[in-house]
PDB file of N, CA, C and O in Angstrom, chain B, residues numbered from 101:
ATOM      1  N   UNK B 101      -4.618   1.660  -7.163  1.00  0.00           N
ATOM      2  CA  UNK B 101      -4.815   0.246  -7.070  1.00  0.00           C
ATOM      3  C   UNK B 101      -3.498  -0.403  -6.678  1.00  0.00           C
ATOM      4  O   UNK B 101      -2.455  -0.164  -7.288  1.00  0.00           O
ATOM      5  N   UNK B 102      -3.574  -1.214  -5.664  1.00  0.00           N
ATOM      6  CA  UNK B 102      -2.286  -1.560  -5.112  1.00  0.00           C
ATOM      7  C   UNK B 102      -2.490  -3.238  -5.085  1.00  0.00           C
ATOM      8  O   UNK B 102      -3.577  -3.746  -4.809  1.00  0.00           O
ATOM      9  N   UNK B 103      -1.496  -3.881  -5.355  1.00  0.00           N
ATOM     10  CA  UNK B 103      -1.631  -4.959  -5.601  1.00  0.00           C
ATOM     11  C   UNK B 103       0.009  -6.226  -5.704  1.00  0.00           C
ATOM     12  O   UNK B 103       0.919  -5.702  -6.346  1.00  0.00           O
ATOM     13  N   UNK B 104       0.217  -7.101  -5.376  1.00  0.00           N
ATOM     14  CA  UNK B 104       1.436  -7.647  -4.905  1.00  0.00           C
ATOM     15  C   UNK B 104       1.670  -9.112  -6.207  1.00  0.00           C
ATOM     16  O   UNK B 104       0.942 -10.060  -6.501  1.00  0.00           O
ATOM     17  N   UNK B 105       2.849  -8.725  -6.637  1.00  0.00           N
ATOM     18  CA  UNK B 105       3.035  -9.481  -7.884  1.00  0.00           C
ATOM     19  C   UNK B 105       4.279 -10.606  -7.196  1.00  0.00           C
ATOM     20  O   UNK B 105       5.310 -10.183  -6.674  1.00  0.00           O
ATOM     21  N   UNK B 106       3.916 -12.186  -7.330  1.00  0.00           N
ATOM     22  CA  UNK B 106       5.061 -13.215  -7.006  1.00  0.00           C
ATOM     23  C   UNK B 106       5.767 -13.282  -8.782  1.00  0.00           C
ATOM     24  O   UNK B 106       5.349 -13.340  -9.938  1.00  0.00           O
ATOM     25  N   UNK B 107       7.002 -13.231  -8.076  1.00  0.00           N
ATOM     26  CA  UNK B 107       8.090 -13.639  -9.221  1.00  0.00           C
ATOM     27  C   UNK B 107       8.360 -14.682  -9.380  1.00  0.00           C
ATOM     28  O   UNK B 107       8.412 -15.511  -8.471  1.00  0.00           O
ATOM     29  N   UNK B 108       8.632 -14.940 -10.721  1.00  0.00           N
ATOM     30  CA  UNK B 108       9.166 -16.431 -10.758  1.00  0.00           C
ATOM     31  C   UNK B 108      10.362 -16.312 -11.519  1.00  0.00           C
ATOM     32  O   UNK B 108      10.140 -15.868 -12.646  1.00  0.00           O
ATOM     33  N   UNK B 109      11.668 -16.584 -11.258  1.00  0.00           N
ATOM     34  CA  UNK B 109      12.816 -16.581 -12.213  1.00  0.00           C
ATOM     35  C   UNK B 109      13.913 -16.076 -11.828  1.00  0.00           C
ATOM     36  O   UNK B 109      14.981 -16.555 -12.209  1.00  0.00           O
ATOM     37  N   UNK B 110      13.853 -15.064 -11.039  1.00  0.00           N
ATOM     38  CA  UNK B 110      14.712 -14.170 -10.375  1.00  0.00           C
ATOM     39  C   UNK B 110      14.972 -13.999  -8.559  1.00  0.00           C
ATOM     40  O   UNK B 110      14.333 -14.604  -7.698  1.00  0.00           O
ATOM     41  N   UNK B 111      16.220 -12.886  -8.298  1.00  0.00           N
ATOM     42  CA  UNK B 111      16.428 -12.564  -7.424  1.00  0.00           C
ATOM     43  C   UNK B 111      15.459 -12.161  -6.542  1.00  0.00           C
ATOM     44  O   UNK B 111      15.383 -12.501  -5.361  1.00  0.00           O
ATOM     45  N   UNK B 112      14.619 -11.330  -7.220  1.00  0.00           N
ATOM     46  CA  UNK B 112      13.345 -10.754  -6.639  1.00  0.00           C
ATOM     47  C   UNK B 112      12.320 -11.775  -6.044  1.00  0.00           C
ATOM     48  O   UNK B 112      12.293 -12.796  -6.731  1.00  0.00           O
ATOM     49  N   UNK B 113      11.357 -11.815  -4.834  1.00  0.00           N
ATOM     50  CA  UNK B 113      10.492 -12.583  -4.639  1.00  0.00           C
ATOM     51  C   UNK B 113       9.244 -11.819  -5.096  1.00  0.00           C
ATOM     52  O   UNK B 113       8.522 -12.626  -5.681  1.00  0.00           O
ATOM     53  N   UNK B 114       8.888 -11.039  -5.082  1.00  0.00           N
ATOM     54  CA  UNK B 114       7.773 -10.208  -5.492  1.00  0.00           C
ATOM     55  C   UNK B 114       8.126  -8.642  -5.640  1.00  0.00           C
ATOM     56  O   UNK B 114       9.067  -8.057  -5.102  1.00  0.00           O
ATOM     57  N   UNK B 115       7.247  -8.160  -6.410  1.00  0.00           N
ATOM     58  CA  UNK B 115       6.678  -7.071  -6.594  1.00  0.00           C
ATOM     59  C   UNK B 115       5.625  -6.109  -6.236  1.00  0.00           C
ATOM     60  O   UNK B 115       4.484  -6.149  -6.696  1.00  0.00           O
ATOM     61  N   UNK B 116       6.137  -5.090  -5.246  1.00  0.00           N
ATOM     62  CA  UNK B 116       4.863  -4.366  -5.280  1.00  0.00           C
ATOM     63  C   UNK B 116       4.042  -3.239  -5.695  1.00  0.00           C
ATOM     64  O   UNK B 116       4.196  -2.191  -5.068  1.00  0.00           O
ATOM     65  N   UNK B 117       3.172  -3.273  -6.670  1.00  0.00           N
ATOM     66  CA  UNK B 117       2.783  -2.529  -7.625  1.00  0.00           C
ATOM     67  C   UNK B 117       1.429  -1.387  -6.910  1.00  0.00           C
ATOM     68  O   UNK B 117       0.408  -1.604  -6.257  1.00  0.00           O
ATOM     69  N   UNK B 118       2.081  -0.161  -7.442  1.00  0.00           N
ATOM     70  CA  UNK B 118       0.482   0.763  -7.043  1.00  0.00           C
ATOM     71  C   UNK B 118       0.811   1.403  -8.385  1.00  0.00           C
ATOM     72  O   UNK B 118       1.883   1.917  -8.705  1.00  0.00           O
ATOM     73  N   UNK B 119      -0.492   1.262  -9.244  1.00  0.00           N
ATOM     74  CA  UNK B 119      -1.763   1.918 -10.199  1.00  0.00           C
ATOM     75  C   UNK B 119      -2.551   2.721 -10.301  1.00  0.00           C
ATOM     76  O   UNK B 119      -3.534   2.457  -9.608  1.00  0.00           O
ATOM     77  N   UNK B 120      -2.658   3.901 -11.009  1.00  0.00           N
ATOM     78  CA  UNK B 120      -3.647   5.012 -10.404  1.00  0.00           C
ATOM     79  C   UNK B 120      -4.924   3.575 -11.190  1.00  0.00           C
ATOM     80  O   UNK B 120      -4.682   2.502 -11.741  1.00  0.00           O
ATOM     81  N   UNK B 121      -6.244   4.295 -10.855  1.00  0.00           N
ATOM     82  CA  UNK B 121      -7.255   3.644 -11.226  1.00  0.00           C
ATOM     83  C   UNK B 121      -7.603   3.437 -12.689  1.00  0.00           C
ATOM     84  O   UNK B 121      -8.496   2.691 -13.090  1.00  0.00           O
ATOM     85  N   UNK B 122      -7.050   3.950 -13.210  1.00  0.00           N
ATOM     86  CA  UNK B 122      -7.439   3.841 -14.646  1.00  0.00           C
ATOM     87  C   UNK B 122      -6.435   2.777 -15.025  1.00  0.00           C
ATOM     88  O   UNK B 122      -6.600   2.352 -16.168  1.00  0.00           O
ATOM     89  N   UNK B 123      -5.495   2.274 -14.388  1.00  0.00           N
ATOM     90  CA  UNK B 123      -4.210   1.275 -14.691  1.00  0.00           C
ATOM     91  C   UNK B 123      -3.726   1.970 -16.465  1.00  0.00           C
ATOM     92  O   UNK B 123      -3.466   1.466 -17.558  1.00  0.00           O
ATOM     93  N   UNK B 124      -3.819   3.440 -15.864  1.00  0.00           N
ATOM     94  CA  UNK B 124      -2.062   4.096 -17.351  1.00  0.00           C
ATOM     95  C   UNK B 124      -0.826   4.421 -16.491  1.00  0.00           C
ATOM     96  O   UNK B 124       0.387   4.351 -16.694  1.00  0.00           O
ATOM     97  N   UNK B 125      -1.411   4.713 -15.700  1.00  0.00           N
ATOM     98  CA  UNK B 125       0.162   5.597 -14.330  1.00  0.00           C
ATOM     99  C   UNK B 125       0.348   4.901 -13.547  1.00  0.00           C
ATOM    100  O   UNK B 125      -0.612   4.370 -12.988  1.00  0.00           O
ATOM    101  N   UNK B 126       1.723   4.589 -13.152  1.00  0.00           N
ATOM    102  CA  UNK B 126       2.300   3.843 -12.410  1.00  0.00           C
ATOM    103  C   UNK B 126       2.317   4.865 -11.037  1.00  0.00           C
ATOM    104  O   UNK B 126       2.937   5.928 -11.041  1.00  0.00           O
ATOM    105  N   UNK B 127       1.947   4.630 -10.480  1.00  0.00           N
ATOM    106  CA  UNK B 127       1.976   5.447  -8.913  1.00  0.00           C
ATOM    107  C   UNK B 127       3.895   5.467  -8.559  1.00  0.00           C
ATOM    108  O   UNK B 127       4.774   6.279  -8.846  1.00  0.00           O
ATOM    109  N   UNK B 128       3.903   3.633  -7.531  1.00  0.00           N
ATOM    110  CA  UNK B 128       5.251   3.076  -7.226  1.00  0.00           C
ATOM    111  C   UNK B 128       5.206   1.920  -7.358  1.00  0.00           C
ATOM    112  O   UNK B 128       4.202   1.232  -7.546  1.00  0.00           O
ATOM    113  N   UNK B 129       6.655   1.483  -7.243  1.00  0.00           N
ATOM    114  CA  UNK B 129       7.096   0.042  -7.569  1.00  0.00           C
ATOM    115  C   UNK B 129       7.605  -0.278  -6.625  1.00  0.00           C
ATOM    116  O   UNK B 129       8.303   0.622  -6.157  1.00  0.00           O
ATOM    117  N   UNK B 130       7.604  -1.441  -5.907  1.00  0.00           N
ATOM    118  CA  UNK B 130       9.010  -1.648  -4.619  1.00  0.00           C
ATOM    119  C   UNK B 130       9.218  -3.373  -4.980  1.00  0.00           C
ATOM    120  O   UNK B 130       8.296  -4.112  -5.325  1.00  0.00           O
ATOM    121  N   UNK B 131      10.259  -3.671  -4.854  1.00  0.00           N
ATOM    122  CA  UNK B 131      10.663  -4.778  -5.625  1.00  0.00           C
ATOM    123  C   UNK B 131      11.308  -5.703  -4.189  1.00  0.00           C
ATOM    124  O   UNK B 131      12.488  -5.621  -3.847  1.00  0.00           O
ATOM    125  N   UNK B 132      10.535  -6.347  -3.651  1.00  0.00           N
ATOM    126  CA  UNK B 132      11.094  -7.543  -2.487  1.00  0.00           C
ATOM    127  C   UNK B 132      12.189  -8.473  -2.978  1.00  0.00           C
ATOM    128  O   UNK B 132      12.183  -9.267  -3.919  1.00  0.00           O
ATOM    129  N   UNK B 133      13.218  -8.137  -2.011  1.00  0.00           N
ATOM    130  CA  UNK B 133      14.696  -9.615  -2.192  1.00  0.00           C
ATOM    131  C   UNK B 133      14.982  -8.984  -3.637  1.00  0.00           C
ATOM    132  O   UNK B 133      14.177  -8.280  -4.246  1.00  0.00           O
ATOM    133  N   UNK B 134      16.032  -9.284  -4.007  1.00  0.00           N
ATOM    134  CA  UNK B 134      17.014  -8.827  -5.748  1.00  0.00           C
ATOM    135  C   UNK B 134      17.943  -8.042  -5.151  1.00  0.00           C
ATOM    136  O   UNK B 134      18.079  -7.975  -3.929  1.00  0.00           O
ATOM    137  N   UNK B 135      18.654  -7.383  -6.025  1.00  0.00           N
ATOM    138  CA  UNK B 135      19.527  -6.625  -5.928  1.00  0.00           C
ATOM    139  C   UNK B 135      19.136  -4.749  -5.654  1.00  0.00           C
ATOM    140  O   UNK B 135      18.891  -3.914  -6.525  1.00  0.00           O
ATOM    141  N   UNK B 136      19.192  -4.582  -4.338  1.00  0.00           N
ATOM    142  CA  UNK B 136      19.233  -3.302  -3.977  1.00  0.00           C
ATOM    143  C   UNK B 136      19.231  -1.906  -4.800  1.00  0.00           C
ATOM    144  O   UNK B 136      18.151  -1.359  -5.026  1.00  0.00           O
ATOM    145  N   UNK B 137      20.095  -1.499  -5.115  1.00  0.00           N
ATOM    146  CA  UNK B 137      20.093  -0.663  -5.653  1.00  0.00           C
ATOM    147  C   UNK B 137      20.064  -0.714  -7.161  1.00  0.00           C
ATOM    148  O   UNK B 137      20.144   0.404  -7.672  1.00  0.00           O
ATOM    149  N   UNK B 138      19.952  -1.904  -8.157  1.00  0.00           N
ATOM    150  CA  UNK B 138      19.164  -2.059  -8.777  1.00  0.00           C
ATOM    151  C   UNK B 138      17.510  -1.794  -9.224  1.00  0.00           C
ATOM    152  O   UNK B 138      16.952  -1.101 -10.074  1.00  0.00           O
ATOM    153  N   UNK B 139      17.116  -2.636  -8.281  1.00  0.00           N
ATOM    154  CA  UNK B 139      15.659  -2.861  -7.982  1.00  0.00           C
ATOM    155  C   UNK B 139      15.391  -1.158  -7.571  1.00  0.00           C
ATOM    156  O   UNK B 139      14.648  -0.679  -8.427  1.00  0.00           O
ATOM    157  N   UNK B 140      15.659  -0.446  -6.847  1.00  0.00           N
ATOM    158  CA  UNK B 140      15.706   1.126  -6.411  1.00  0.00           C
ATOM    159  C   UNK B 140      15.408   1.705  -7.358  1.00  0.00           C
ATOM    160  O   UNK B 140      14.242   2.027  -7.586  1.00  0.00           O
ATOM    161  N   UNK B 141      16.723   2.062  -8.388  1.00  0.00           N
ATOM    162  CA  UNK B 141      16.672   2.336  -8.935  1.00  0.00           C
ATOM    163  C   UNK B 141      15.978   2.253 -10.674  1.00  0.00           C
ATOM    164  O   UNK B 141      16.001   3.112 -11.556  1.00  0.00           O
ATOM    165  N   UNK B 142      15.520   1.155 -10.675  1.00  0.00           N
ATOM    166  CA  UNK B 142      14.595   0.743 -12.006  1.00  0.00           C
ATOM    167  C   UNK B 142      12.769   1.698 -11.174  1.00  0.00           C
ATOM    168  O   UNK B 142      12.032   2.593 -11.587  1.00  0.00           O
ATOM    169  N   UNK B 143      12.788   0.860  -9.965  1.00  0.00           N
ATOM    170  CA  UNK B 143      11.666   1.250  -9.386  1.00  0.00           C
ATOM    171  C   UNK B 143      11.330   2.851  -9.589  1.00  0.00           C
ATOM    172  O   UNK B 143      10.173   3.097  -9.931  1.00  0.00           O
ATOM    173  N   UNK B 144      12.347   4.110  -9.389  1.00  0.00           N
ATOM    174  CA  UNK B 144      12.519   5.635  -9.118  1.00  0.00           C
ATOM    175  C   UNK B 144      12.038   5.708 -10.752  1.00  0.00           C
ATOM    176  O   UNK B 144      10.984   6.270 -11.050  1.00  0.00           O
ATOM    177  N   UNK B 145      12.883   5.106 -11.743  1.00  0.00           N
ATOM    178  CA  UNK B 145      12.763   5.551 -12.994  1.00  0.00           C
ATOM    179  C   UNK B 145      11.721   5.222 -13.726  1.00  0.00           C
ATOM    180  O   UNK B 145      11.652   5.493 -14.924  1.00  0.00           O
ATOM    181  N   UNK B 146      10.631   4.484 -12.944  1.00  0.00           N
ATOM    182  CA  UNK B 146       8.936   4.033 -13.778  1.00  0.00           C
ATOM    183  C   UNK B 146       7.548   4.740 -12.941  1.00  0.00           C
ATOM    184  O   UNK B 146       6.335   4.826 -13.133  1.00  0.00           O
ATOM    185  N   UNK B 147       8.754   5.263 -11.697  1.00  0.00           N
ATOM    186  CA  UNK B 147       6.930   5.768 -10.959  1.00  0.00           C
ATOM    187  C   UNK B 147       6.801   7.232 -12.127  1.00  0.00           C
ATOM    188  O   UNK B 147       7.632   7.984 -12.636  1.00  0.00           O
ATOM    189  N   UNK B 148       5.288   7.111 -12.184  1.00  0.00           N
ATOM    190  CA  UNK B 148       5.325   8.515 -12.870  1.00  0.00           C
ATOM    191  C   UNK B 148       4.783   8.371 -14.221  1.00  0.00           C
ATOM    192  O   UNK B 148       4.030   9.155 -14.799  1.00  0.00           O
ATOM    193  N   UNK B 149       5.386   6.988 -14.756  1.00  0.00           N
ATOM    194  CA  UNK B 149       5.147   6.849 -16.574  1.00  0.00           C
ATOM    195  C   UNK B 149       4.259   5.973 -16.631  1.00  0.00           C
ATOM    196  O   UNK B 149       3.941   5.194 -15.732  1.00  0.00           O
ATOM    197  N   UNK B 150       3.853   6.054 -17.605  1.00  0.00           N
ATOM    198  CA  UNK B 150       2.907   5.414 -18.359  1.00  0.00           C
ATOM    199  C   UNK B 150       3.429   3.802 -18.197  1.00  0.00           C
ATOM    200  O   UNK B 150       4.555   3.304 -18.195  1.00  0.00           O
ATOM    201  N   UNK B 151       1.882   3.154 -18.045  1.00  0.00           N
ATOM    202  CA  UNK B 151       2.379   1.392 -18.304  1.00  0.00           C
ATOM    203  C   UNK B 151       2.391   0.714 -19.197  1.00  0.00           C
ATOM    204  O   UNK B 151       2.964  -0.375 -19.217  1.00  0.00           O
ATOM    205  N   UNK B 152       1.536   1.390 -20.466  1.00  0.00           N
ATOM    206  CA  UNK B 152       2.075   0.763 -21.888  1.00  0.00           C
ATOM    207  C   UNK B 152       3.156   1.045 -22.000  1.00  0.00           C
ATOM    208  O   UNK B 152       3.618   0.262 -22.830  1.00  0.00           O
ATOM    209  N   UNK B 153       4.014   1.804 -21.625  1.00  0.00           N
ATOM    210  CA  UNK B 153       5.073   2.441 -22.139  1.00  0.00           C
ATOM    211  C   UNK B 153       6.044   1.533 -21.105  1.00  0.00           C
ATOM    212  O   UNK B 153       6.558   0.532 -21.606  1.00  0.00           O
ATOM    213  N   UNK B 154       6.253   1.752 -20.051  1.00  0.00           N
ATOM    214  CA  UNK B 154       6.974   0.876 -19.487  1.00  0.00           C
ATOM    215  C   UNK B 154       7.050  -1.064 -19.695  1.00  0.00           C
ATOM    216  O   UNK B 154       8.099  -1.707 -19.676  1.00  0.00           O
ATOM    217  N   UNK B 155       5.788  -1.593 -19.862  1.00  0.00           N
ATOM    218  CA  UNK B 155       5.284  -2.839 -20.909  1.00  0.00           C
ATOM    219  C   UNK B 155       6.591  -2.860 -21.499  1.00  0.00           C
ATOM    220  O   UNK B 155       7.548  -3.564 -21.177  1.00  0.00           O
ATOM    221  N   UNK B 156       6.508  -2.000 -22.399  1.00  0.00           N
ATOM    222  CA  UNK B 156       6.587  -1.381 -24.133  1.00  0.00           C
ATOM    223  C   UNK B 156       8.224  -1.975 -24.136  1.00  0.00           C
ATOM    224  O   UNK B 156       8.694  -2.921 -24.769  1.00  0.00           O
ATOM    225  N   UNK B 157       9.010  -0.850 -22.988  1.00  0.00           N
ATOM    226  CA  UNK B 157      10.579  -0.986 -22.761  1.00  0.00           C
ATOM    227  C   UNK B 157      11.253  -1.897 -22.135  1.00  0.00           C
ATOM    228  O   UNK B 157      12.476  -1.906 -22.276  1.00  0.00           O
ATOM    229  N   UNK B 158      10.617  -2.864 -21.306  1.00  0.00           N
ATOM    230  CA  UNK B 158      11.030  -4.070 -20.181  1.00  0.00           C
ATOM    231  C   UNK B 158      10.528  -5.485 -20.855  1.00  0.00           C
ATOM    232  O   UNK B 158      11.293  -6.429 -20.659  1.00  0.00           O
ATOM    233  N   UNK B 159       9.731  -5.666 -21.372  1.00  0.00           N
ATOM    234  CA  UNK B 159       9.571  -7.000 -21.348  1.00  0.00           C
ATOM    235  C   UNK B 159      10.649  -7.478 -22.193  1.00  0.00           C
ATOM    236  O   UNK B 159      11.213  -6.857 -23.094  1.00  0.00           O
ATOM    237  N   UNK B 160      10.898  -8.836 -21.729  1.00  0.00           N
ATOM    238  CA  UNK B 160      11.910  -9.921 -22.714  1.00  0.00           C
ATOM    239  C   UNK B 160      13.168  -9.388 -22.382  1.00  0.00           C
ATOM    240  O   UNK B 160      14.203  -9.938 -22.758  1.00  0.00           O
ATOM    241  N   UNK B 161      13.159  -8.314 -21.676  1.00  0.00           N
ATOM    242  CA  UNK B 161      14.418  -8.546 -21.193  1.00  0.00           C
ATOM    243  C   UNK B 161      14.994  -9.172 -19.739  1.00  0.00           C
ATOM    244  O   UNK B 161      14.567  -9.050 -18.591  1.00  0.00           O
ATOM    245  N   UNK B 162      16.280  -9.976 -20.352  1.00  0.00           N
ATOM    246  CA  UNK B 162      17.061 -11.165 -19.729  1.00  0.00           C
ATOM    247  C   UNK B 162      18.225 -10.885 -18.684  1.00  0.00           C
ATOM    248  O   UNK B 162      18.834  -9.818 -18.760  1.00  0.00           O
ATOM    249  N   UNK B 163      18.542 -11.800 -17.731  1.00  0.00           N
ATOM    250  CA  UNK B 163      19.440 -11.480 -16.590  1.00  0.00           C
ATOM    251  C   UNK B 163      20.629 -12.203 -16.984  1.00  0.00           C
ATOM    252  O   UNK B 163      20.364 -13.384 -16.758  1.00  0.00           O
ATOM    253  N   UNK B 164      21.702 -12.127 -17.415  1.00  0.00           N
ATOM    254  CA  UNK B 164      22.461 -13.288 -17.382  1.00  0.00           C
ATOM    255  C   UNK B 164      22.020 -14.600 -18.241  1.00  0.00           C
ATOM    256  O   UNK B 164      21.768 -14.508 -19.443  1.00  0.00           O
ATOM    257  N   UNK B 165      21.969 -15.466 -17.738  1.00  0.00           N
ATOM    258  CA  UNK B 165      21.790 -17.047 -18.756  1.00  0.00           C
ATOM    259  C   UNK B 165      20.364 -17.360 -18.033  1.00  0.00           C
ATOM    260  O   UNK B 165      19.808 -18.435 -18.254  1.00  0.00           O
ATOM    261  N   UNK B 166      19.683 -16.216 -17.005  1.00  0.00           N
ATOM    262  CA  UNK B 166      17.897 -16.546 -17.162  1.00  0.00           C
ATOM    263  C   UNK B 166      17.085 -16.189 -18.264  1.00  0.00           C
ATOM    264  O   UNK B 166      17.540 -15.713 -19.305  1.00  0.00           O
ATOM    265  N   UNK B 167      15.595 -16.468 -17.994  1.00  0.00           N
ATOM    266  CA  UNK B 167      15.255 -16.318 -19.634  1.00  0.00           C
ATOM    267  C   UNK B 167      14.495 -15.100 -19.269  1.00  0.00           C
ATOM    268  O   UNK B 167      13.850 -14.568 -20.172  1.00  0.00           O
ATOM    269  N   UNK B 168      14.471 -14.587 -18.108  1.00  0.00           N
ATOM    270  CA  UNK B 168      13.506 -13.242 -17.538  1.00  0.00           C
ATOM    271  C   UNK B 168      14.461 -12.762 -16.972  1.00  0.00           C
ATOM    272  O   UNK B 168      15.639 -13.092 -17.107  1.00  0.00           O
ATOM    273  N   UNK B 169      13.824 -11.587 -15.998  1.00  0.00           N
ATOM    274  CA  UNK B 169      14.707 -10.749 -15.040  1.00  0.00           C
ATOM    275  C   UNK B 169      13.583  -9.646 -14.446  1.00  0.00           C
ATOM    276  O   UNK B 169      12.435  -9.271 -14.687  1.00  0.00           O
ATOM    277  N   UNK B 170      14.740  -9.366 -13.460  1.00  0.00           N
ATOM    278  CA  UNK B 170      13.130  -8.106 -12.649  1.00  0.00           C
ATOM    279  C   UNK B 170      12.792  -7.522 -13.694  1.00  0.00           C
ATOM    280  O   UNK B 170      11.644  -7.837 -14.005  1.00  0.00           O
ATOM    281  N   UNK B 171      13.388  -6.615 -14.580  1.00  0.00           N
ATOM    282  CA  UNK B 171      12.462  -5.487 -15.182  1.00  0.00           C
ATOM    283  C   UNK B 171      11.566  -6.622 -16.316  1.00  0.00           C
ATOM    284  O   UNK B 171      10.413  -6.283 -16.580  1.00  0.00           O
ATOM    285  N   UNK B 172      12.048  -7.808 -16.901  1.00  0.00           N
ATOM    286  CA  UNK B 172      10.487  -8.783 -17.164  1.00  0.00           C
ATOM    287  C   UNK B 172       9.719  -8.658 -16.438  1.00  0.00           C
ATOM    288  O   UNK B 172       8.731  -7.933 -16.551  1.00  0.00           O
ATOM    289  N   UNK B 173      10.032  -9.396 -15.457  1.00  0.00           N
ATOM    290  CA  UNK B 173       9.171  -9.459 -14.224  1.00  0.00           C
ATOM    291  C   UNK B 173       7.646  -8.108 -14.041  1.00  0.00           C
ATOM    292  O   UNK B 173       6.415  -8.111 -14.035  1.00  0.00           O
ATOM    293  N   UNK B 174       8.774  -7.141 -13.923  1.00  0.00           N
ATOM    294  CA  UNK B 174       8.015  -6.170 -13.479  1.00  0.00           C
ATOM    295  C   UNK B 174       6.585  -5.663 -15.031  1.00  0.00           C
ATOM    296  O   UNK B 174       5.478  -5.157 -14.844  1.00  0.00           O
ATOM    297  N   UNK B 175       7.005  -5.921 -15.925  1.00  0.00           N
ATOM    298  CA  UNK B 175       6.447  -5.717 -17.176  1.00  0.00           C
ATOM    299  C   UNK B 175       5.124  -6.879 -17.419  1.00  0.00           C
ATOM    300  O   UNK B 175       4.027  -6.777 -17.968  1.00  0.00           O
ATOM    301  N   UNK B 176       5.936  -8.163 -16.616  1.00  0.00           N
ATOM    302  CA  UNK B 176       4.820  -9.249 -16.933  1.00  0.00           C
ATOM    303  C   UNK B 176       3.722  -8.985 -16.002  1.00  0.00           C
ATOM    304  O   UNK B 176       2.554  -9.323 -16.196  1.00  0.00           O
ATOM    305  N   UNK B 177       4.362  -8.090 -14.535  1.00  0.00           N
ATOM    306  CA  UNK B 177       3.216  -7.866 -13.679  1.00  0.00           C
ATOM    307  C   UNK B 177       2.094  -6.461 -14.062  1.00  0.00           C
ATOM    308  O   UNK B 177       0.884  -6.615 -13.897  1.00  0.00           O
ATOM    309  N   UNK B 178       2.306  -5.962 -14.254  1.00  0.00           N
ATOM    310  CA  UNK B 178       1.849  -4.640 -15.214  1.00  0.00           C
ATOM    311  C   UNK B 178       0.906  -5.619 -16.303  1.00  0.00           C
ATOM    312  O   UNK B 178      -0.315  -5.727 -16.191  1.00  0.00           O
ATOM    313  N   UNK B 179       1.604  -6.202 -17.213  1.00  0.00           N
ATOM    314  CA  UNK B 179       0.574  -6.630 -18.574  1.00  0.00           C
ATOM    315  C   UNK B 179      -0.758  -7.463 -17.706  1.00  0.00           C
ATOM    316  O   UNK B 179      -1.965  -7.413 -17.944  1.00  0.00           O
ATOM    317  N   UNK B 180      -0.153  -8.082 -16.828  1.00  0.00           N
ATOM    318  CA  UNK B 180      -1.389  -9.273 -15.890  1.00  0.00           C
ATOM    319  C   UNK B 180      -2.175  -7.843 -15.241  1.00  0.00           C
ATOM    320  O   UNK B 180      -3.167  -7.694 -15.955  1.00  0.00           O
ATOM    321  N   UNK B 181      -2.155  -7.077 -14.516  1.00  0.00           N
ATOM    322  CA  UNK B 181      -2.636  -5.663 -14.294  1.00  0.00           C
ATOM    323  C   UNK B 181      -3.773  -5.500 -14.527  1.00  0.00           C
ATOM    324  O   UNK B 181      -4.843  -5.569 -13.923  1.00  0.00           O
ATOM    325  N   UNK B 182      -3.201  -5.124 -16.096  1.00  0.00           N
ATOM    326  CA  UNK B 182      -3.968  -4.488 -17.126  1.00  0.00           C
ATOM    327  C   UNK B 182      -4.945  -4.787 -17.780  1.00  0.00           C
ATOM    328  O   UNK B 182      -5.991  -4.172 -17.988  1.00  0.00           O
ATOM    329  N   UNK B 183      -4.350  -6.412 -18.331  1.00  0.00           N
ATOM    330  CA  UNK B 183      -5.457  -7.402 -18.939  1.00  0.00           C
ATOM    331  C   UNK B 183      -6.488  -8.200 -17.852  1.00  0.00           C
ATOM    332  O   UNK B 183      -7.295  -9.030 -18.270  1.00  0.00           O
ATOM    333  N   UNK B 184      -6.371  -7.843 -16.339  1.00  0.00           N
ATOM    334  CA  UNK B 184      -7.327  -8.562 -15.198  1.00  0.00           C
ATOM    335  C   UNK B 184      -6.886  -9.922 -15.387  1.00  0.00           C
ATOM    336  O   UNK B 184      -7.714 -10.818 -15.546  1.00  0.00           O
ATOM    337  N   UNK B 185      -5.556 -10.161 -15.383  1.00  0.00           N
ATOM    338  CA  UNK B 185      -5.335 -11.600 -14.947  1.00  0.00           C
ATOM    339  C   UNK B 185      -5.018 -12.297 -13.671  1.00  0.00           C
ATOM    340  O   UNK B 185      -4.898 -13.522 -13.649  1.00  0.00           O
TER     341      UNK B 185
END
C-alpha cells in the first residue's frame, strides 16, 4: 500500500510511505525536501520493521525549538495509516 503523507512543521514537505497490506511492515520510506542524509538514513533504518514499533520509537519526538520533526512526522503518518485517517 503506497500512499503520500504532507508534513506540517518541518524541513520535510512530505512523506512517502509503502505498507505491506496488512499495514505491520513497513516496505520504504522516502522523505521529500529535509535534510539528506538524515531523512536517508532514518528512512534505511525503518524499512523492514514493524509499524507499531516504529509508532512506538518516533513519535513526540522534537527538532530543535519545533514541537515535531521528521521522525514525528513520519510516526504521525504511519498512526493516520493505520487508524484509516
Amino acid at each position: 500500500m503506497k500512499t503520500v503523507f504532507r508534513t506540517k512543521g518541518t524541513c520535510s514537505q512530505a512523506i512517502e510511505l509503502d505498507v505491506d497490506e496488512d499495514k505491520k511492515t513497513i516496505r520504504s520510506v522516502h522523505f521529500i525536501g529535509g535534510c539528506p542524509g538524515n531523512s536517508y538514513g532514518l528512512a534505511q533504518m525503518v524499512a523492514g520493521q514493524s509499524v507499531d514499533d516504529v509508532i512506538q520509537r518516533l513519535e513526540g519526538i522534537t527538532c530543535g525549538m519545533k514541537s515535531t520533526s521528521c521522525p514525528d512526522q513520519l510516526a504521525l503518518a504511519l498512526r493516520q495509516l493505520v487508524n484509516g485517517d
